[in-house]
N, C-alpha and C positions, 0 to 999 in steps of 0.2 A: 211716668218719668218726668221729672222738675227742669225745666233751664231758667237761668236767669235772664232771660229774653222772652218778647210772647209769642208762643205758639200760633196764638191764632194769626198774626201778622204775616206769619211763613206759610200759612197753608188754611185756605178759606173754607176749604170741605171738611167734612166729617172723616172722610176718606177720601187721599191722596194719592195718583198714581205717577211715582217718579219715573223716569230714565236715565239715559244717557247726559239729557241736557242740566239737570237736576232744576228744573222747571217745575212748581208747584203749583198753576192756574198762570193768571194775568199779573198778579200781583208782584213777583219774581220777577218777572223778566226782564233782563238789562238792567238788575242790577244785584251788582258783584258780594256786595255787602248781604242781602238776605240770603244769597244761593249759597255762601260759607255758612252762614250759621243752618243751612238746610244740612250743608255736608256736615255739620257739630252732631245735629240731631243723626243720622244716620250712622257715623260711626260709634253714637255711644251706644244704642240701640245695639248696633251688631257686636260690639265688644260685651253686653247685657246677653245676648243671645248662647254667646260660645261662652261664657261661665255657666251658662244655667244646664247646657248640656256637654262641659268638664270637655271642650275642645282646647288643644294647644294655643290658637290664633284662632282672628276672627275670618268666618265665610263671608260676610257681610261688610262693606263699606264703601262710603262716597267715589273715590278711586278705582275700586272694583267696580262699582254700577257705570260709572264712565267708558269704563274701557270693556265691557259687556253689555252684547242687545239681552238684557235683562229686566223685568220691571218689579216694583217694589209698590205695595199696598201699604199706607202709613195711616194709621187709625188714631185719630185725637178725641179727645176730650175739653173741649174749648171752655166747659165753668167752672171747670176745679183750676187750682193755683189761685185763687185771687181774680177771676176771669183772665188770666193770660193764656189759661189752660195748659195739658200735659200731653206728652206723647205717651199714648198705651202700649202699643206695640205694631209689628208690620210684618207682612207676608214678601217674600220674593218667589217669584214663579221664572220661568225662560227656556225655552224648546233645546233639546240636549237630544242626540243620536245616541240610540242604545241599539245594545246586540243582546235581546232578551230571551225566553226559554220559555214553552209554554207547557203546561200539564205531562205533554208528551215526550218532552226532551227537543222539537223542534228548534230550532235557531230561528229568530224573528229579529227582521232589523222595523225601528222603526224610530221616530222623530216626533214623543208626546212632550206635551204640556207638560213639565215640574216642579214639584212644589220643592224648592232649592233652600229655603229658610222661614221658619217660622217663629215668633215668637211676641211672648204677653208678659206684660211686667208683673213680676212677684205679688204685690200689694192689690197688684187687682183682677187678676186671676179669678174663674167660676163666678164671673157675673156675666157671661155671654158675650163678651167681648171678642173672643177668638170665634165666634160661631157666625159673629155679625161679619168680621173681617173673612170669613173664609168664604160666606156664601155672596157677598159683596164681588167677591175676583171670580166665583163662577156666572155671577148671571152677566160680570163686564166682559168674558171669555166665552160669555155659550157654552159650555160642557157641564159635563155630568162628573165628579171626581174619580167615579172608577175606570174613567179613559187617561186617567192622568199617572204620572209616575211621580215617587218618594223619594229624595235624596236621603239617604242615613235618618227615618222618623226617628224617636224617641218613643220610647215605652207609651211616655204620657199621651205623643200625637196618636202613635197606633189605637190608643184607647179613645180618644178624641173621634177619629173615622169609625170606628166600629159604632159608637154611641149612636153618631149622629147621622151617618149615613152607612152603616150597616156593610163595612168593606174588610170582612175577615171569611176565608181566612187566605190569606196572600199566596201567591206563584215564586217559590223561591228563586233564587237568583245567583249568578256568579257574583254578579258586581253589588257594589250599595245601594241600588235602588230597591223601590218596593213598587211591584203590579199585584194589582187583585182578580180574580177569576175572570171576571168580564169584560180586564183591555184585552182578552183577546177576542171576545163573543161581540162587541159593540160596537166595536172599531170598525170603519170602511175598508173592502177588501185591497183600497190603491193606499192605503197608509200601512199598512204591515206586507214586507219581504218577505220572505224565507229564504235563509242565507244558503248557497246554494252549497256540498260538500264538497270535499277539495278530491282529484279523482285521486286514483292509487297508482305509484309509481310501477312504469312496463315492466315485463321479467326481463333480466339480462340476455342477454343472447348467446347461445351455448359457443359458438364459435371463437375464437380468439384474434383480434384483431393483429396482436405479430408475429403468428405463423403465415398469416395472408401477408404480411408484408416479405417476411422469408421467404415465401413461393415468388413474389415479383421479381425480387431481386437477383435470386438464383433464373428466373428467364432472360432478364436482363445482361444475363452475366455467360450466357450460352454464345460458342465460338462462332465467327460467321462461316457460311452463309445462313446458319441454323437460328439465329440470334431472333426476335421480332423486329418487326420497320416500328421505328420510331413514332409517338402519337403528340399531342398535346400533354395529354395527361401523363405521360410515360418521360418527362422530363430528365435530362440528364441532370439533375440536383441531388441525388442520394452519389453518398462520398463510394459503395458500393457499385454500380452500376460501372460494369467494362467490358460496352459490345465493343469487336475491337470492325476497323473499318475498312473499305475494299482492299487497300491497299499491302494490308498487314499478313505477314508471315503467318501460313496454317499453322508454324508450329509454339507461334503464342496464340493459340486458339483454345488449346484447351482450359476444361473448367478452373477457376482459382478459389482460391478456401477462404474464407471469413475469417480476420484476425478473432479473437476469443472474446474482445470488447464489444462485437458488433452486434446488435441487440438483434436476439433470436441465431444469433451466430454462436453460439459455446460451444466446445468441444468438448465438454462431459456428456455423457449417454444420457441426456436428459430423457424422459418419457414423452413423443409426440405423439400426438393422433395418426391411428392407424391409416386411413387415410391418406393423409400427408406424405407416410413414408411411403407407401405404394408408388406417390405419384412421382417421387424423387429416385426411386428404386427404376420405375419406365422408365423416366427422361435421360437416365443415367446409361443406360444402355444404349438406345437409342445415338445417344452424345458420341460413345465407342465405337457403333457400327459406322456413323457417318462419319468418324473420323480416318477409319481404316477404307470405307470406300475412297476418299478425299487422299489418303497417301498412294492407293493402288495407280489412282487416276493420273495423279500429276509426274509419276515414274517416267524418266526419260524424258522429261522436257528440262529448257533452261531453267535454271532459276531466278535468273535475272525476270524474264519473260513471264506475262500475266496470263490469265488463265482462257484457254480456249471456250468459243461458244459451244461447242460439244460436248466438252468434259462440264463445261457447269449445268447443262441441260440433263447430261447420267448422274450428276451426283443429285441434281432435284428430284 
């Protein structure tokens, strides 16, 4: 690819490794005028990249590589143009968190190396160009490509890896990446997870949480002396709850009935747990006996007058 500028001025190698700073060797730096036309070169290149493989927009460009720890492989050609030389093409690679799948259906988390954009200009394609650029970024990387992961290849790159380094046939994938049988055999045991499974939710618990509130509040609501002492947890806050207190007339003692709105109060023959009703069917009874000891007892006293230590000791 031609600029009307020289190449070889913006970038002194053969092969350039940009970043963030869009720094190409010594020669760039601290000044503003090469590093633009660095960015010119880059984004025509990515905008050359996503026509050739019929994307909407471009993956590739100066702004992107800014604002991502990403690096970029820039392969020239310094004697064609007239010695200003041409840009061929450029590789982007950059470490990306995946949640991959292995032979077995596993879940693998892991954090490879990816090859995130590739590409070789039309006119000079199948002269080794791409083969020079590819093994270039592994021996600057150290790795071997099949510890590496594919963003979205193209037909042409998948045939590009199998050729040349024999990486078929791949570990399918939820997501657009490509792995090949051997990131999972090669790789170091501390760079691959295994994502752990999510547990399964407890069974419900056959019990019913407002029949249990129905039993407290009908205790609550038992005439004194019969009624429970008071606890922390037994607060008088439920709009239900009327122990009535020493002072109070036996004959508002007895039990009183849940308006119909009172949750677990209806007065339709709803179906309870047997259970339940037993324990309401006891206490009911009970409630009766100690109410007719309770009027035997207090027969023939004032009524003004509170209750003797005798008589509350035979109704205990």
């Amino acid at each position: 690819m031609e600029f009307p500028f020289d190449i070889n001025q913006l970038f002194s190698e053969r092969v350039s490794v940009l970043d963030q700073t869009l720094v190409a060797g010594r020669t760039s730096t601290g000044m503003p005028q090469l590093q633009a036309r660095i960015a010119t070169v880059i984004d025509e290149l990515g905008r050359a990249s996503a026509k050739a493989q019929q994307l909407p927009a471009s993956i590739t460009s100066a702004s992107k590589l800014q604002s991502q720890r990403h690096q970029l492989y820039l392969l020239k050609d310094g004697e064609s143009n007239g010695g200003r030389g041409v840009a061929v093409g450029f590789l982007k690679v950059g470490y990306k968190k995946l949640f991959l799948l292995d032979r077995q259906g596993v879940h693998i988390e892991a954090e490879p190396l990816c090859v995130l954009d590739f590409y070789i200009a039309e006119g000079v394609q199948r002269h080794g160009y791409g083969l020079e650029l590819f093994n270039f970024m592994l021996q600057h990387k150290n790795l071997e490509p099949v510890v590496m992961a594919y963003d979205r290849p193209s037909p042409k790159f998948q045939s590009f890896l199998a050729k040349h380094y024999s990486l078929t046939p791949s570990v399918p994938q939820a997501n657009n990446f490509v792995v090949f049988e051997g990131f999972f055999l090669n790789r170091p045991a501390a760079q691959l997870r295994k994502v752990p499974l999510r547990k399964p939710n407890g069974d419900i618990k056959p019990y019913s949480l407002m029949e249990r509130e129905v039993v407290l509040r009908e205790q609550l609501a038992r005439p004194w002396p019969f009624a429970p002492p008071h606890s922390p947890q037994r607060s008088v806050s439920s709009r239900c709850s009327h122990s009535l207190s020493v002072g109070s007339s036996p004959s508002r003692g007895l039990p009183r009935t849940f308006p119909a709105s009172a949750p677990g109060g209806s007065r339709d023959p709803s179906p309870q747990s047997p259970l339940i009703e037993r324990c309401r069917a006891r206490r009911s009874s009970r409630d009766l006996l100690s109410v007719g000891l309770w009027t035997r007892t207090t027969q023939g006293q004032s009524r003004a007058g509170d209750l003797s230590q005798s008589s509350y000791q035979a109704v205990l």
